[in-house]
C-alpha positions in Angstrom: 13.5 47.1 -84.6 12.2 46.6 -88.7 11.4 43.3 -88.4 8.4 41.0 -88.0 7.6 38.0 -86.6 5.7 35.0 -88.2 4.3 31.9 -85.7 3.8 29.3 -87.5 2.8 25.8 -85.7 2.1 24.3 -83.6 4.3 21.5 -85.5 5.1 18.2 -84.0 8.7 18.8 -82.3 10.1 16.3 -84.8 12.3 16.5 -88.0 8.8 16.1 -89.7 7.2 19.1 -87.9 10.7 21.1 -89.2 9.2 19.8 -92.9 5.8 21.7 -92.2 7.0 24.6 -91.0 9.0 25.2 -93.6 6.1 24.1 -96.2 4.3 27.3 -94.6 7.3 29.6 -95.0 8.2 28.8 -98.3 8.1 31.9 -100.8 7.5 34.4 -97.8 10.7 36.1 -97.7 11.5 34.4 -94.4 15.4 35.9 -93.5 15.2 33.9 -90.1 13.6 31.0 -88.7 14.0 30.6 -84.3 13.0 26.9 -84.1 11.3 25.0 -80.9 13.9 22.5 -80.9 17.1 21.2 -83.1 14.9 18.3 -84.9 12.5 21.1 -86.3 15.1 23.2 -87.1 16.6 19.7 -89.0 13.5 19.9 -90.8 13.3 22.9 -92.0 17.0 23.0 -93.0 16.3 20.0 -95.1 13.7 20.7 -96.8 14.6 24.1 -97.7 17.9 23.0 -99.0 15.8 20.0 -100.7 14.0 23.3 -102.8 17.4 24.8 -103.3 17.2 27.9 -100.7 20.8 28.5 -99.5 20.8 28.2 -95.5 21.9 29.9 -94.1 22.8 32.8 -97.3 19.0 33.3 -97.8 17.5 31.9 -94.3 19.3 31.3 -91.3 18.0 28.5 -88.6 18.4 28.2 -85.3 17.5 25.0 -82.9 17.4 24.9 -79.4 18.5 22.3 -77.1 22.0 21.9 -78.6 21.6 18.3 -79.3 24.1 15.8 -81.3 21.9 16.1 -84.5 23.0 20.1 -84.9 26.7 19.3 -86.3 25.8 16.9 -88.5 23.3 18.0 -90.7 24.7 20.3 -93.5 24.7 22.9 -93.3 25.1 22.7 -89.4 22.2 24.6 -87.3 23.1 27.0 -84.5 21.5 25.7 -81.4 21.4 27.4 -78.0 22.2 25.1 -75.3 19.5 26.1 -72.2 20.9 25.0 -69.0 17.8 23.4 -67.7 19.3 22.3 -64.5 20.3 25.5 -63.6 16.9 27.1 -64.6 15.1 24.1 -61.9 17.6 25.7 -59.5 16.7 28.9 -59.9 12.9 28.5 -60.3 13.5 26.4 -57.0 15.2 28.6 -54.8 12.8 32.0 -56.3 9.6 30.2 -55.5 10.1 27.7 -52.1 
């Protein structure tokens, strides 16, 4: 599909961890960042916007869990709600 992919981490799932992630993908040319969670993808939105990088212009961020935090930050992450409950459902009624 023209693109490749970059792992960075593991990262402590915390705003922190967001920090050192984006620390390793600084000056890469990094057009899109799929964070673990919405407190990594905090940190990484913070920091890059600390060093002046437009999110989401230049990068664009996305959490998961769809937490409160998202909305607030600015600019506000995308997050991607995963319905857990239905996925223990699921997993349940597959496997027993």
């Amino acid at each position: 599909m023209g693109f490749k992919v970059n792992q960075i981490g593991p990262v402590h799932p915390t705003v922190e961890g967001g920090y050192q992630a984006a620390l390793a993908l600084e000056g890469g040319g990094t057009t899109a960042i799929i964070a673990y969670n919405d407190l990594i993808a905090v940190g990484i939105v913070l920091r890059f916007t600390a060093d002046g990088v437009n999110v989401p212009g230049d990068v664009s961020v996305i959490g998961f869990d769809n937490t409160l935090i998202a909305p607030v930050v600015t600019p506000p992450i995308t997050s991607i709600r995963i319905p857990r409950v239905q996925l223990g459902q699921v997993a349940y009624a597959v496997c027993c």
